[in-house]
Each structure stands twice: as structure tokens, then as C-alpha cells.
C-alpha angles and dihedrals in degrees: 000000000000104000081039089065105038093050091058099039101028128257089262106125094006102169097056087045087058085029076062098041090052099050096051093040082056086048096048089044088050102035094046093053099053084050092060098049107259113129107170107182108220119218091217122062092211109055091089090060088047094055106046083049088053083049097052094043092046090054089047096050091046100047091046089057099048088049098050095044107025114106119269100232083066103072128056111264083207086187097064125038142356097223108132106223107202118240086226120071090231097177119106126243 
């Protein structure tokens, strides 16, 4: 989801882009669990905050390494040309 991401949008501010990943990835994860019913009380008050800052570290991280080793055809060069590369290799062996 985060190269996903960053090849479509550039590697430029990477770690607000997976910042961004990882705050809606720790939404959908809540917010799908008390939909489905499951309301487990913590003991600790914190342990929300922890884990949405878990959540935000982990997507930075992630999107910083992507950006760093991921190959540079993948991503949009937006300064030279305005030649689309598909995401998808679509010649035949």
C-alpha cells in the first residue's frame, strides 16, 4: 500500500504520505473492530494513544524505506518527461 502510494504520487514527503497510511490503516483496524462488536476495555488509558503512535511510526518507517530502496523507475521523475510508465510490467516473455 505504500509503494503503492508513492509510485503513484512521487517519493517527495514520504514520511507524511506513510505518517498518513498509518493513521488511516490504525482507523480502519479500530473502527472495524468496534463494528464488529468487539469492545475489549484496556486497563491502561493509554494504550489507544500508544498504539496509534505505533501505527504512525510503523507507516513512516515504511514509507521512508520504500522510498529510499525501491527502484527508481518506480516512482514519477515529474521534472522530465510526461511519459506515463505502467505499474504493471505488460510485455510478454
Amino acid at each position: 500500500m505504500v509503494s503503492y502510494l508513492l509510485s503513484a504520487t512521487g517519493r517527495d514527503k514520504a514520511i507524511i504520505k506513510g505518517m498518513g497510511i498509518g493513521a488511516i490503516l490504525w482507523i480502519f483496524i479500530n473502527g472495524l473492530g468496534t463494528h464488529l462488536g468487539l469492545k475489549i476495555k484496556s486497563r491502561k488509558p493509554m494504550s489507544p494513544i500508544f498504539s496509534f503512535l505505533d501505527h504512525i511510526i510503523f507507516g513512516s518507517l515504511a514509507a521512508f524505506l520504500v522510498s529510499k530502496l525501491g527502484d527508481d523507475r518506480l516512482f514519477p521523475n515529474k521534472g522530465k518527461s510526461s511519459e506515463k510508465i505502467p505499474l504493471v510490467n505488460t510485455e510478454e516473455n
